[in-house]
N, C-alpha and C positions, 0 to 999 in steps of 0.2 A: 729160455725164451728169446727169440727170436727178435734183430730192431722193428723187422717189417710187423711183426703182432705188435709189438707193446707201438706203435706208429698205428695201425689200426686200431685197437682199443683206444686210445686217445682220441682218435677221428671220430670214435663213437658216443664218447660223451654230449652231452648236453651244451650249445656253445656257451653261455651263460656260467657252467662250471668249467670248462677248457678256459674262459677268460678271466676267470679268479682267480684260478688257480696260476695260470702266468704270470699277470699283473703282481702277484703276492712273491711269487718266486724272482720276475724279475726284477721289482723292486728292493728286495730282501737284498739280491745281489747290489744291486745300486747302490746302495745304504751302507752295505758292510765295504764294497769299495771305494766309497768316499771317506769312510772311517781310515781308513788301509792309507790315505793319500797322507795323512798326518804321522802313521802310525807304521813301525816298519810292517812290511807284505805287498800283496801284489795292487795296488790298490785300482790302477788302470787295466788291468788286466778283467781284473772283476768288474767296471764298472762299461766294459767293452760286454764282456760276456752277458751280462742283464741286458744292456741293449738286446746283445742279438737274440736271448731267449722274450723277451717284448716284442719283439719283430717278426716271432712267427703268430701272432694275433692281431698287431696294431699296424694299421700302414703309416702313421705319425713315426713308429720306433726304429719302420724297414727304411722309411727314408734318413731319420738321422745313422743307422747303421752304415747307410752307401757311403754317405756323409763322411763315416770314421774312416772306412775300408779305402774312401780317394784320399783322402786327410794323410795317414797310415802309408798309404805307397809312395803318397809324394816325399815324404818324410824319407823315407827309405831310401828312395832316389838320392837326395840331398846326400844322406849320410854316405851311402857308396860311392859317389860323386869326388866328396873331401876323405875319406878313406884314400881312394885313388890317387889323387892329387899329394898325400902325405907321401905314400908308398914309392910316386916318382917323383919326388924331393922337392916338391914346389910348395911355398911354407902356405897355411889357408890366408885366408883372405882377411882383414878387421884384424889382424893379431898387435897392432899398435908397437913394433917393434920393441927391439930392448937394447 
């Protein structure tokens, strides 16, 4: 089965059960990855991935997802930024000597 059929059959539901059935799946995610933040596993990962499975029915979920996805790059910036700066021998920054 094909992703474009099982994406049509989905399209064809009732919206009413296409939104239960997310809400329940993406929460379900949510749930178990805030579990996961105390507990070893991925817990951010899963509580990224319930976003974005909420966000194809909720516009409340699509915005907090952009939300992660700019959050997320900026982050990544940062980090390859002071990666770099180690790599050509400049020590980071706040390291309060020793």
């Amino acid at each position: 089965m094909s992703r474009e059929s099982v994406v049509a059959q989905w399209r064809r539901l009732p919206h009413p059960i296409r939104w239960v059935g997310v809400a329940a799946v993406g929460g379900a995610l949510i749930v178990v990855g805030v579990i996961l933040l105390v507990l070893p596993g991925p817990g951010l990962v899963l509580i990224a991935l319930g976003v974005a499975v909420l966000a194809t029915e909720f516009a409340w979920a699509e915005s907090i997802l952009a939300r992660m996805k700019s959050t997320g790059s900026a982050a990544a910036d940062s980090a390859r930024r002071a990666i770099a700066k180690r790599r050509n021998g400049t020590p980071p920054s706040g390291d309060g000597g020793s």
